[in-house]
C-alpha positions as CSV (number, residue, x, y, z in Angstrom):
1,X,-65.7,-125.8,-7.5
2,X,-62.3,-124.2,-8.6
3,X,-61.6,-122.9,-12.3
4,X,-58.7,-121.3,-13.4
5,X,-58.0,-120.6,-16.5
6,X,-55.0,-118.2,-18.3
7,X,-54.5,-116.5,-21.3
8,X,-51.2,-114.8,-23.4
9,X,-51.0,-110.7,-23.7
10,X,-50.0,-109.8,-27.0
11,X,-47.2,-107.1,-29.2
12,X,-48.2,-106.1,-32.7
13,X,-45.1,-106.3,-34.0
14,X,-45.6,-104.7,-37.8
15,X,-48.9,-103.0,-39.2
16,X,-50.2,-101.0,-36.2
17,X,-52.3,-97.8,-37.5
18,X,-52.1,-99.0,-41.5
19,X,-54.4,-102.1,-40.2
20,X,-57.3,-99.6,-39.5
21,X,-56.9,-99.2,-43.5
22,X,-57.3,-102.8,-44.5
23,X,-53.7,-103.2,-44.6
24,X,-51.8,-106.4,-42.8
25,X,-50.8,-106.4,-39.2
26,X,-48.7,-109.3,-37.5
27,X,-49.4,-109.5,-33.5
28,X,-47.9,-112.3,-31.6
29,X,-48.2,-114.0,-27.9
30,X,-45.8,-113.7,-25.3
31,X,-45.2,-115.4,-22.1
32,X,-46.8,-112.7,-19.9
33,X,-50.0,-113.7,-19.1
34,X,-53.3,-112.9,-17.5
35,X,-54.5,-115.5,-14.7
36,X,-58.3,-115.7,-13.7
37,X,-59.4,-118.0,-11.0
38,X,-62.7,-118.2,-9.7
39,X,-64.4,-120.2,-6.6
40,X,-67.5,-120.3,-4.5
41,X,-68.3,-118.1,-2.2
42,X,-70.7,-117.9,0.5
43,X,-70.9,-114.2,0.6
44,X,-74.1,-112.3,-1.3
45,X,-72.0,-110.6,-3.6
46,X,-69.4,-111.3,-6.5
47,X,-66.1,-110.7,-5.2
48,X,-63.7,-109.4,-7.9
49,X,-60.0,-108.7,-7.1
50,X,-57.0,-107.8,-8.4
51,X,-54.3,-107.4,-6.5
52,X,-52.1,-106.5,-9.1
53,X,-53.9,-102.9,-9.9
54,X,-55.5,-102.6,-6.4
55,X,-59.2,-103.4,-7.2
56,X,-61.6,-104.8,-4.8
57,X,-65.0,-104.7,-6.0
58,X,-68.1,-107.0,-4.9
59,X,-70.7,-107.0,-7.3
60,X,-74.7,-107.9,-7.1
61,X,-75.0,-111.0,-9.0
62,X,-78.7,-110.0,-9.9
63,X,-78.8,-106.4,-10.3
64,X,-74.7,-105.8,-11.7
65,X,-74.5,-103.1,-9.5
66,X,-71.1,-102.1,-8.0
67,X,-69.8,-101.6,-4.6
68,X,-66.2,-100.5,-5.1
69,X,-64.1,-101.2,-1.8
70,X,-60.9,-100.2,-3.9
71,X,-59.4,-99.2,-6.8
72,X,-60.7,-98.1,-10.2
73,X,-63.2,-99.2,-12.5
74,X,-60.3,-100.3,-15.1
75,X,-61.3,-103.8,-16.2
76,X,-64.7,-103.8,-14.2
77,X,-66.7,-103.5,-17.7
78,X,-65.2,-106.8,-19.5
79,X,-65.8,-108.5,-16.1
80,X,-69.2,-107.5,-16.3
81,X,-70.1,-108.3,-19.6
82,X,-68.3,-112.0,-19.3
83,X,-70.5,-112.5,-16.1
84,X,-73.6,-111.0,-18.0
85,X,-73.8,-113.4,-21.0
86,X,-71.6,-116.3,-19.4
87,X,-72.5,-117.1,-16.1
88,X,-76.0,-117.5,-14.1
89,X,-76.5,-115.2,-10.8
90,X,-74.4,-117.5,-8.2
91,X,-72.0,-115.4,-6.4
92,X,-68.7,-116.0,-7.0
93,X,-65.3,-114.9,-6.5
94,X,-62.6,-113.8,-9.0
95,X,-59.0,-113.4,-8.4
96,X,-57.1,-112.0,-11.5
97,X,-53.3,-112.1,-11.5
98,X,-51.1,-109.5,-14.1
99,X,-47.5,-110.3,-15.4
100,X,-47.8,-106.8,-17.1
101,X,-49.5,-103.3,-16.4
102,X,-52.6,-102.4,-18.2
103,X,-53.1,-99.4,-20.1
104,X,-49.6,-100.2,-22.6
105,X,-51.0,-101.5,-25.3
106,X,-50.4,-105.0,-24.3
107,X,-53.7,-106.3,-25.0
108,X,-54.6,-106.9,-21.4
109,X,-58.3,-106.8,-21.3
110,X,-58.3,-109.1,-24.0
111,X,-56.1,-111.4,-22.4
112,X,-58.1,-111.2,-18.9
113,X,-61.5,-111.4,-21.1
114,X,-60.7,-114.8,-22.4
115,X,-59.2,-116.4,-19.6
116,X,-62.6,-115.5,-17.6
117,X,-64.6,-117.0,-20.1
118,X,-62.6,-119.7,-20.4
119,X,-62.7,-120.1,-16.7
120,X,-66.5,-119.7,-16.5
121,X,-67.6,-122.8,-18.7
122,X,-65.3,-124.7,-17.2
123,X,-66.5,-123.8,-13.7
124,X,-69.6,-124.6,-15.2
125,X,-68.6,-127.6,-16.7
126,X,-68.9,-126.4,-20.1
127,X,-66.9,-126.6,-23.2
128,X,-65.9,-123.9,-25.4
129,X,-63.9,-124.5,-28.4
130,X,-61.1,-122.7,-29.5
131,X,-63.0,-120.3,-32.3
132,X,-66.2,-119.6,-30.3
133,X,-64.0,-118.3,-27.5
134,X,-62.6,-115.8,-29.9
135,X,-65.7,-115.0,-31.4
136,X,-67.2,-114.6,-27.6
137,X,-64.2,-112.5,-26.5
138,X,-64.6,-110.5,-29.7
139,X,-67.9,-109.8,-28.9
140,X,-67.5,-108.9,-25.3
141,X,-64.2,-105.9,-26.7
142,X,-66.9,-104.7,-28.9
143,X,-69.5,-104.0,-26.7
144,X,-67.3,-102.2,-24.0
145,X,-65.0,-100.4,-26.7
146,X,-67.5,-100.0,-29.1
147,X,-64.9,-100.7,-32.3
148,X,-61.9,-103.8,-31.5
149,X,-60.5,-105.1,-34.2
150,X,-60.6,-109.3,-33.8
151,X,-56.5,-109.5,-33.6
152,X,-56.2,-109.2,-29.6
153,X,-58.8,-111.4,-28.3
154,X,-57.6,-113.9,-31.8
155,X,-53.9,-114.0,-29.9
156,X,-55.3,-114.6,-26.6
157,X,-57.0,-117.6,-27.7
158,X,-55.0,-119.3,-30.1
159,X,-51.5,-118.2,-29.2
160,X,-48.3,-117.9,-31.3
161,X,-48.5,-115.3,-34.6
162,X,-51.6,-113.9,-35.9
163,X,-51.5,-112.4,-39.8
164,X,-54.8,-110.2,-40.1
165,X,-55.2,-109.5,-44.2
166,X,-58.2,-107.9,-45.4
167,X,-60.1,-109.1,-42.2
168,X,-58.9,-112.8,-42.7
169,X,-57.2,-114.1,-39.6
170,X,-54.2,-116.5,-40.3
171,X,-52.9,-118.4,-37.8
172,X,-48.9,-119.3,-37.6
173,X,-46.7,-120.9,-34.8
174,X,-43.2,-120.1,-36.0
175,X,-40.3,-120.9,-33.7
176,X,-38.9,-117.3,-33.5
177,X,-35.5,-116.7,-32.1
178,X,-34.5,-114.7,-29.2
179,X,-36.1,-112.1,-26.8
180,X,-38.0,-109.0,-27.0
181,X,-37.8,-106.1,-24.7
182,X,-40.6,-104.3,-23.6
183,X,-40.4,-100.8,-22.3
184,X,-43.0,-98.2,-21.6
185,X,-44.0,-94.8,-20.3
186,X,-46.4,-93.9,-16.6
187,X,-49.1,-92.9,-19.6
188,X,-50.8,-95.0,-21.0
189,X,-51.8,-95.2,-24.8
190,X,-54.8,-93.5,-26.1
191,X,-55.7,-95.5,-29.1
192,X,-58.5,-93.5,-30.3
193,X,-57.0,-90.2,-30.1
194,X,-53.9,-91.4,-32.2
195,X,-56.3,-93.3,-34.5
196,X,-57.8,-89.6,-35.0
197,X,-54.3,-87.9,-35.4
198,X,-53.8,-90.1,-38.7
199,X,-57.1,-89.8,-39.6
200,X,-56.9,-86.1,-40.3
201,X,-53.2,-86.5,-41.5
202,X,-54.8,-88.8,-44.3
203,X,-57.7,-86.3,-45.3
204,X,-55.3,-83.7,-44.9
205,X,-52.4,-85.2,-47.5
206,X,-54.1,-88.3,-49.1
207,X,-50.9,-88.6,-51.6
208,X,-48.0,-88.7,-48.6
209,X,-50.1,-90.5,-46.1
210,X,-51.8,-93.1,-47.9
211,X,-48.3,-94.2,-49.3
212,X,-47.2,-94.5,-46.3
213,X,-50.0,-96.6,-44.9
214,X,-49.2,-98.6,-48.1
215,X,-45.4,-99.1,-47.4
216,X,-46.0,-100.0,-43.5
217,X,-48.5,-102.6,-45.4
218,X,-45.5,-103.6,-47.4
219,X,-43.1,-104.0,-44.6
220,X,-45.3,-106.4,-42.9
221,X,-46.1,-108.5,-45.9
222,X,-42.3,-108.6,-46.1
223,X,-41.5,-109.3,-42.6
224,X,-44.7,-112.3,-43.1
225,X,-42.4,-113.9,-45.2
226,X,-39.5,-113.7,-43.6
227,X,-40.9,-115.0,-40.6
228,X,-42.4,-118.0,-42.3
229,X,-38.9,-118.7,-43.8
230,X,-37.3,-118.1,-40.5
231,X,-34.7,-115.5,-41.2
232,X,-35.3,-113.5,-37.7
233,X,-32.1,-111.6,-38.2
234,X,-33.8,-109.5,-41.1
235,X,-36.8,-108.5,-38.9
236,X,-34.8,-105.9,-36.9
237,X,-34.5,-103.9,-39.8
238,X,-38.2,-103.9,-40.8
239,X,-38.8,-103.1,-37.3
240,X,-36.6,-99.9,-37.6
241,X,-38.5,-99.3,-41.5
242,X,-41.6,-99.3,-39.4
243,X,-40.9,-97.3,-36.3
244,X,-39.8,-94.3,-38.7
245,X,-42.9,-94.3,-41.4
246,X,-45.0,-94.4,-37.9
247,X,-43.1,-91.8,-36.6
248,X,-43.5,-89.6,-39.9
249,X,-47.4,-89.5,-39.6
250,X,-46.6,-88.3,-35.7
251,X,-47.6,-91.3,-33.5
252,X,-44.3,-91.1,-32.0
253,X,-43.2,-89.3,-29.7
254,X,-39.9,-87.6,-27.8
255,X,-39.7,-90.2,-25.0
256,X,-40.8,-93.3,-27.0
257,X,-38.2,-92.3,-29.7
258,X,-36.0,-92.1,-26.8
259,X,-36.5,-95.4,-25.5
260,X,-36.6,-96.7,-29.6
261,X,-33.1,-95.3,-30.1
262,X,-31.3,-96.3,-26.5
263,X,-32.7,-99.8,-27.1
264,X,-30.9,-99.5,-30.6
265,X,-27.7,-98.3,-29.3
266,X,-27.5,-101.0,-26.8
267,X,-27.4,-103.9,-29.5
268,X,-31.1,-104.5,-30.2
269,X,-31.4,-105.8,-33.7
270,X,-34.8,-103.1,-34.1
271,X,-37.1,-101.6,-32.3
272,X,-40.3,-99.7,-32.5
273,X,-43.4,-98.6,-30.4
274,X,-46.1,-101.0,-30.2
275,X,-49.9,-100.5,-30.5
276,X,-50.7,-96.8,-30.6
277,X,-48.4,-94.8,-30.2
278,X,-48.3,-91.1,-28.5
279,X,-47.4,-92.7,-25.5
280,X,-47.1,-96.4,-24.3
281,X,-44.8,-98.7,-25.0
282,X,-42.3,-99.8,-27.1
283,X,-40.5,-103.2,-28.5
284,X,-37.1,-103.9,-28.8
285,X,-36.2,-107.4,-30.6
286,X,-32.7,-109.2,-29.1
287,X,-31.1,-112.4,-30.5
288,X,-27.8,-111.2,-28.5
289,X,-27.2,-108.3,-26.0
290,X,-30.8,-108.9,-24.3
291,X,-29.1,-108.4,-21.1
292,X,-27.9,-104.9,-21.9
293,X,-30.9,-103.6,-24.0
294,X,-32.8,-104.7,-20.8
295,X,-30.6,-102.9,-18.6
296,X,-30.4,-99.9,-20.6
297,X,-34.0,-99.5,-20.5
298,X,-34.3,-100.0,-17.5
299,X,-31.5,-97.7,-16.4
300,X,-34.1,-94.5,-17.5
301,X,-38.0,-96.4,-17.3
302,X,-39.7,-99.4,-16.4
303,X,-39.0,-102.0,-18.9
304,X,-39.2,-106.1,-18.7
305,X,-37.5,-108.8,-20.7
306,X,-40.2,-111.3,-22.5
307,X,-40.1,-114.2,-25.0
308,X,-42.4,-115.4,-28.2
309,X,-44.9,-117.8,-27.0
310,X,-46.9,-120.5,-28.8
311,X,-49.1,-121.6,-25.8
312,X,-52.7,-119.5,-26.2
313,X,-55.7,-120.0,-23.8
314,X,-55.0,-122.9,-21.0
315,X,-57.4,-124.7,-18.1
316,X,-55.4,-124.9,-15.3
């Protein structure tokens, strides 16, 4: 038996840090995606590989125990949950292929998460429906993280734009326009330290940083709209609006303002960071001068040109 089975990483593109506040956050798919395929194997062990990161790993079906051959532990405990609660004690092997790195805020081990459960009932024969798989994947996130919000995991699946409101997920396939540029720094993002950094901010000025978190709020109700209505042109400058109310409660940073600023200069319509902040990545959106944004970029760090996708989870 052969299963494969792919899933869509994400970009928040307005609400990051104001969504841990019950305000709205807009995330959408883009055609980078996470690959899983899995086979039989007459070895003893699960065989997980990713030759993308460098991880060999072989795995004791019964007892979960891990024999690391090489690599990192990275996405080892989503792997081991999925196998846990979705698949019996065969061995098998995984292969999982990366169109981006992990660790830039991406949404990569939600994307890997639900193309291996996807993969795994159909290797089994099984079928999952489009909500339980969210609800599974969800599930899985919280259990290795702890605290995940439902928005990665819900873009994964479903694909195209995902409004979160007051814990409501709203699901939209607009046909937006143009490219985005992604570009991002050797360190990753650490979400729960910059999650803390506001935190303190907020106890520390409720008046100046609660309006804040309101207005970024406000910007992506705005830019909801707009989308809906289809006037892309106008979400460059809300992208801007954003970037600089995150960068006033200090989730910014020299090097992603950098990158923010050259990607401006080039031609991009806006840009901002994406996901956490402190370090990471950031966005720029291009209807024209892709080319040159992209080159720009890349001209000082590692930066790749992607598009808006509708397509979520797929059976290959």
């Amino acid at each position: 038996m052969h299963s494969v089975a792919s899933a869509p990483n994400k970009i928040i593109l307005f609400g990051e840090h104001a969504v841990v506040y019950k305000k709205p956050a807009i995330a959408v798919a883009i055609n980078k995606r996470a690959k899983v395929s899995i086979k039989n194997t007459k070895k003893d062990s699960t065989i997980i590989k990713c030759n993308d990161i460098g991880l060999h790993a072989n795995i004791n079906p019964k007892t979960y125990n891990i024999e690391f051959l090489e690599g990192k532990k990275g996405i080892l405990n989503y792997i081991l949950e999925v196998l846990k609660s979705h698949h019996d004690n065969s061995p098998i092997k995984i292969d999982i292929s990366l169109e981006v790195p992990l660790g830039i805020g991406l949404g990569s081990s939600a994307a890997i998460t639900v193309a291996l459960i996807a993969a795994l009932h159909n290797y089994h024969e099984k079928v999952i429906d489009k909500s339980s798989l969210s609800k599974k994947a969800h599930e899985i996130e919280l259990k290795v993280q702890g605290a995940a919000s439902p928005l990665d995991t819900a873009v994964s699946t479903y694909g195209g734009m995902i409004y979160l409101k007051d814990s409501n997920i709203e699901y939209i396939k607009p046909n937006i326009e143009g490219s985005f540029i992604v570009a991002y720094t050797p360190k990753p993002a650490d979400t729960k330290k910059m999650v803390s950094l506001v935190k303190k901010k907020l106890e520390k000025y409720p008046n100046i940083v609660g309006n804040i978190i309101d207005t970024i709020g406000n910007v992506t109700k705005t830019a909801y709209e707009l989308i809906k209505e289809g006037k892309f042109e106008k979400i460059g400058e809300l992208m801007n609006i954003n970037h600089g109310l995150l960068d006033s409660i200090g989730v910014s940073s020299s090097e992603l303002s950098q990158m923010v600023y050259s990607a401006r200069n080039a031609g991009a319509l806006g840009s901002k960071i994406t996901g956490a902040g402190g370090s990471g990545s950031i966005i720029a959106y291009c209807i024209n001068n892709e080319d040159k944004v992209l080159n720009t970029l890349k001209s000082q760090w590692d930066a790749f040109k992607t598009k808006f996708s509708k397509d979520g989870v797929i059976i290959h």
